[in-house]
ZADO-1210 file (C-alpha; in nm, 4 decimals, padded with zeros to 6 digits):
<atoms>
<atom x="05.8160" y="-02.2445" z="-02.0133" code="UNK" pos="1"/>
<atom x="05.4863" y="-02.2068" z="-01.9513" code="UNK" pos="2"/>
<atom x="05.3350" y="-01.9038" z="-01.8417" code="UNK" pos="3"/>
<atom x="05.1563" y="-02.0781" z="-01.5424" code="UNK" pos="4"/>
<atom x="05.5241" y="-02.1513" z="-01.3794" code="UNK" pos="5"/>
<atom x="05.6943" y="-01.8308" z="-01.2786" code="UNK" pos="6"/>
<atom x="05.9844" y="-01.8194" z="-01.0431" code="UNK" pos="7"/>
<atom x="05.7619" y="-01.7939" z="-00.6535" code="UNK" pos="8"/>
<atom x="06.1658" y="-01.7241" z="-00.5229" code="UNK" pos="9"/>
<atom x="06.2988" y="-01.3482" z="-00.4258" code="UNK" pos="10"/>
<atom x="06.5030" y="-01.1844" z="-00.7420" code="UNK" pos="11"/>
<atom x="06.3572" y="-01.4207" z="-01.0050" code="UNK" pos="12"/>
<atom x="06.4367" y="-01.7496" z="-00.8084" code="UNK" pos="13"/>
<atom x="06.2801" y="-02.0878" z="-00.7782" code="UNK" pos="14"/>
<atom x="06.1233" y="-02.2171" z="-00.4973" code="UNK" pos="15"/>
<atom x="06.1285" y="-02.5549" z="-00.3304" code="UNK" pos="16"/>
<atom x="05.8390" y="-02.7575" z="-00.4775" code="UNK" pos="17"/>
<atom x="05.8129" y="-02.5838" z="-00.8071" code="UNK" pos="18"/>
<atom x="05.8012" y="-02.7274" z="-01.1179" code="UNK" pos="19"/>
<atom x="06.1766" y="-02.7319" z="-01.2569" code="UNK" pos="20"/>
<atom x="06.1504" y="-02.5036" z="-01.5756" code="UNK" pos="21"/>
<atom x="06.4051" y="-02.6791" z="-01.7887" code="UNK" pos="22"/>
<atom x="06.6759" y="-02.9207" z="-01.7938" code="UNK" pos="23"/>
<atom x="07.0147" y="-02.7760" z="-01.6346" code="UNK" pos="24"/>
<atom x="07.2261" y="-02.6761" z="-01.3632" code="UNK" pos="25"/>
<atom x="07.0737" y="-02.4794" z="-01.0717" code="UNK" pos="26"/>
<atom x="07.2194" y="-02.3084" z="-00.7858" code="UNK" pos="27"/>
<atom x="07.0821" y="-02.2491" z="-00.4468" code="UNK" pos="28"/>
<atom x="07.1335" y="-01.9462" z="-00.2145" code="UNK" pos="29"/>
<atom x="07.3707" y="-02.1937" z="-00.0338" code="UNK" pos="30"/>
<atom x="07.6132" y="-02.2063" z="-00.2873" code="UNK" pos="31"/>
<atom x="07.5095" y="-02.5905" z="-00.3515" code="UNK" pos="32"/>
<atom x="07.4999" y="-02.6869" z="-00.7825" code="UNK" pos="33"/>
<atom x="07.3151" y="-02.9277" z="-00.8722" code="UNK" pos="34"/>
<atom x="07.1392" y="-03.0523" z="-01.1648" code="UNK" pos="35"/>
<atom x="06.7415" y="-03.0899" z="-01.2693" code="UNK" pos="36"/>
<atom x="06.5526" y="-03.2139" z="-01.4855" code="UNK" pos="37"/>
<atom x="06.2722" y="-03.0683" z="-01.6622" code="UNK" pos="38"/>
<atom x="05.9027" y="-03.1158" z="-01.5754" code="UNK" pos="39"/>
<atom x="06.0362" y="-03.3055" z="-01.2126" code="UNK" pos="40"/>
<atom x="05.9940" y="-03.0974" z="-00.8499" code="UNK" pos="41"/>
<atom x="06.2694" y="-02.8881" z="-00.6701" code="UNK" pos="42"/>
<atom x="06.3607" y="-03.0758" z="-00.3817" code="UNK" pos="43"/>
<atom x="06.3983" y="-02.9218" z="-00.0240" code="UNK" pos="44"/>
<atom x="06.7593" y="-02.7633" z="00.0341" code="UNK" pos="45"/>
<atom x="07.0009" y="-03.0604" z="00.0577" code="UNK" pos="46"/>
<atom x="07.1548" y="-03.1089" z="00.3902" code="UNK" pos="47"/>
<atom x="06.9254" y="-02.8450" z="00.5722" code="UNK" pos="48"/>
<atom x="06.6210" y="-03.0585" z="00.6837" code="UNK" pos="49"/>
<atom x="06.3363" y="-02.7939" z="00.7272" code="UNK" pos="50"/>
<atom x="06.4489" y="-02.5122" z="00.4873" code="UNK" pos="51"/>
<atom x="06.3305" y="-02.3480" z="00.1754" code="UNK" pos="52"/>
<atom x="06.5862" y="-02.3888" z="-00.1283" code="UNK" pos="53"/>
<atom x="06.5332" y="-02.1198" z="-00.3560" code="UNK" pos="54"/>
<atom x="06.7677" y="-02.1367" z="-00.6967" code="UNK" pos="55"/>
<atom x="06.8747" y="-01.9854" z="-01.0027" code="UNK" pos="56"/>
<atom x="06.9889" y="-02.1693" z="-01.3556" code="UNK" pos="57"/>
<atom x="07.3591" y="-02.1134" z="-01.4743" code="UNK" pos="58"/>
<atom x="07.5729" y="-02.2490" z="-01.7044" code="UNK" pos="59"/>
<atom x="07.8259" y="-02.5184" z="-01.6755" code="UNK" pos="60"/>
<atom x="08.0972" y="-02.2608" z="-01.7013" code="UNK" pos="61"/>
<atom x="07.9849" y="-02.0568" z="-01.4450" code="UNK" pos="62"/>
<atom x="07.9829" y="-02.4050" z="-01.2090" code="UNK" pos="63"/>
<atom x="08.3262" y="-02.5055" z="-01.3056" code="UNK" pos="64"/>
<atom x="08.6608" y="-02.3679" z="-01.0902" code="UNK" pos="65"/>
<atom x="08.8638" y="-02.1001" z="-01.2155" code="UNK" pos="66"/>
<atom x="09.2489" y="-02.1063" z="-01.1374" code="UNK" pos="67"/>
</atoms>
């Protein structure tokens, strides 16, 4: 990652229109997962026409249902 592209987001997060830092799965403060490739842009929060996404990476395990 390079040093110019620092999470803009509250708590370390990653803001709508930034740079994606690397290729993975990325969850918003909705609760949506989804995944992103590196180098592309966040998009705006799905479903929720005027709002800010801001997102963290996890890890497929953390995305998949417990029972």
């Amino acid at each position: 990652m390079s040093s110019a592209n620092q999470p803009l987001g509250p708590n370390g997060e990653w803001k709508t229109g930034q740079r994606v830092p690397d290729n993975g799965y990325y969850v918003d403060q909705f609760g949506l997962v989804t995944h992103h490739e590196q180098g592309r842009t966040f998009p705006p929060a799905l479903d929720r026409k005027g709002t800010c996404a801001y997102r963290l990476q996890v890890e497929p395990s953390q995305t998949a249902a417990t029972v």
